[in-house]
C-alpha positions, 0 to 999 in steps of 0.5 A: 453559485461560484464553481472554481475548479477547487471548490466545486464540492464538499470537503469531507467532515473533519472528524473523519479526515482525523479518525482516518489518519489516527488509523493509519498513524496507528498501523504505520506505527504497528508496521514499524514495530513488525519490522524491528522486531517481530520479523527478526524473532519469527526469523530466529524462531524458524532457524532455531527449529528448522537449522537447515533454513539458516542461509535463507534468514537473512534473504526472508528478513530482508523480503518481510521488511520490504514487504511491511514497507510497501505497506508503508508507502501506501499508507503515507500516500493515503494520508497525503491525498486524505490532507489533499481532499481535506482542503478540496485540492484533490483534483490536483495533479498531485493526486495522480502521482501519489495514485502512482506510487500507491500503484507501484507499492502494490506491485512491489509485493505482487513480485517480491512475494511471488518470486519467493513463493516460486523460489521456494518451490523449486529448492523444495523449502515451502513450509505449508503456511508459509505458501499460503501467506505469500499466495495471500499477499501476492493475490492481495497486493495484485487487486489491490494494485488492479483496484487502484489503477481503476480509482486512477482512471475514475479520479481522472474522469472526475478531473475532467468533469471538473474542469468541464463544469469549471469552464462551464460556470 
């Protein structure tokens, strides 16, 4: 049998790689929809019952479409490394830096949502939901940035794997 660094595994079924990006076209799509309209109505809703919060409208817009985006780039990052595994290339360096920026993605939310949520506290204007949901995303985004930095290194032990068994055969 002829292992090349490339070939030394089963692609995953075709069906799925497709499912899967049908998925995250979908949320992709639903994540723009947030940003050009139900981020600016929520906002306009909250000003409209709570006048006083009108300075902060423009800052939490700006922040809940930073967040949606961070979002984005994960899933974008996704569907690359679904199209690499799809052609059996995902061992390729390019895998560990679509790795990186899903990282950094996550990292993202963990400080953006966390400086709002300590902002907040201290001018005294965090509503109850409004805590939970940025305690939920910065805990969130951090384990997802954690989990990721452990399917780096795992992705790095395959790699080497590979290529140990590559100059084996």
């Amino acid at each position: 049998m002829n292992v090349s660094s490339n070939d030394s595994y089963a692609p995953i079924p075709r069906l799925l790689v497709i499912g899967a990006k049908v998925a995250l076209a979908v949320i992709f799509f639903v994540g723009l929809f947030v940003q050009a309209a139900v981020i600016p109505l929520a906002a306009n809703d909250v000003v409209t019952a709570f006048p006083e919060t009108e300075a902060l409208r423009i800052p939490a817009i700006v922040v809940a479409i930073a967040l949606v985006a961070c979002g984005q780039v994960v899933i974008l990052c996704t569907w690359r490394l679904l199209s690499l595994v799809s052609r059996s290339r995902i061992f390729d360096p390019r895998a560990f830096r679509l790795v990186n920026v899903m990282i950094g993605a996550s990292i993202v939310p963990v400080v953006l949502a966390g400086g709002t949520f300590a902002l907040l506290q201290l001018v005294d204007a965090l509503p109850g939901a409004v805590a939970i949901a940025m305690i939920v995303t910065t805990v969130g985004a951090g384990g997802l940035a954690l989990v990721l930095a452990v399917m780096k290194h795992l992705l790095r032990l395959a790699t080497q794997l590979n290529q140990e068994m590559a100059e084996v055969i």
